[in-house]
N, C-alpha and C positions, 0 to 999 in steps of 0.2 A: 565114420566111414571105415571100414574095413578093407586090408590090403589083401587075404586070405585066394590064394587061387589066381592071383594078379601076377603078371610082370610089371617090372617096373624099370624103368631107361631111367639111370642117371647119367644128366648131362653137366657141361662142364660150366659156370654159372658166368664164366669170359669168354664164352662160346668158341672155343679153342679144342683140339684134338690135345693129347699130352703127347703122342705120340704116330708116326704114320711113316710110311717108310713106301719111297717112290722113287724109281728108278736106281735102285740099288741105294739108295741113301736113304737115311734114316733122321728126318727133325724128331728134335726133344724140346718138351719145353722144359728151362730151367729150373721147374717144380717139379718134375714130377723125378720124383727119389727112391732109391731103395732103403729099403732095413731091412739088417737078418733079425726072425724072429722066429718062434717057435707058435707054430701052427695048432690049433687043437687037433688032437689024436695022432699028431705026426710025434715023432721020435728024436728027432734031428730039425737042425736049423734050416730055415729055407728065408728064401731072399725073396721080398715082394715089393712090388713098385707102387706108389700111389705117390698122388701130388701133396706138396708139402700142404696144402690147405685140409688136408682130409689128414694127414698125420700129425697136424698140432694138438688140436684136444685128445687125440690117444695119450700123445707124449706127455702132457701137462695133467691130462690123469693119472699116469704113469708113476709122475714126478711129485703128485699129490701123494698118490699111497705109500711110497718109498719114504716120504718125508714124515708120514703117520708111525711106522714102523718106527722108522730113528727114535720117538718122540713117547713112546709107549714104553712104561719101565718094565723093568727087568725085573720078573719073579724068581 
């Protein structure tokens, strides 16, 4: 099946908003977090928010590759 030409709604899998902001106040859910990171094509750091469940396997890939580098000798 092809996603090609599709939208697609991700929704949140505890059926929760992470965020929503009503009558001047703003709920957060406890997950959903920033990092600064650097964006593809951007220049400079930018701060992006997603919920911790959507930034652990980045981070732990992350933490994979960091850990391969260490781990590769030195020519």
């Amino acid at each position: 099946m092809s996603d090609k030409g599709k939208s697609i709604n991700f929704v949140c899998p505890m059926g929760e908003l992470c965020e929503e902001e009503s009558n001047g106040v703003i709920t957060r859910c406890h997950w959903y977090l920033p990092f600064t990171t650097m964006l593809p094509g951007a220049n400079k750091p930018a701060e992006v928010w997603k919920c911790a469940h959507v930034w652990t396997p980045l981070l732990l890939v992350e933490q994979l590759q960091m850990a391969r580098q260490m781990q590769m000798p030195k020519k």
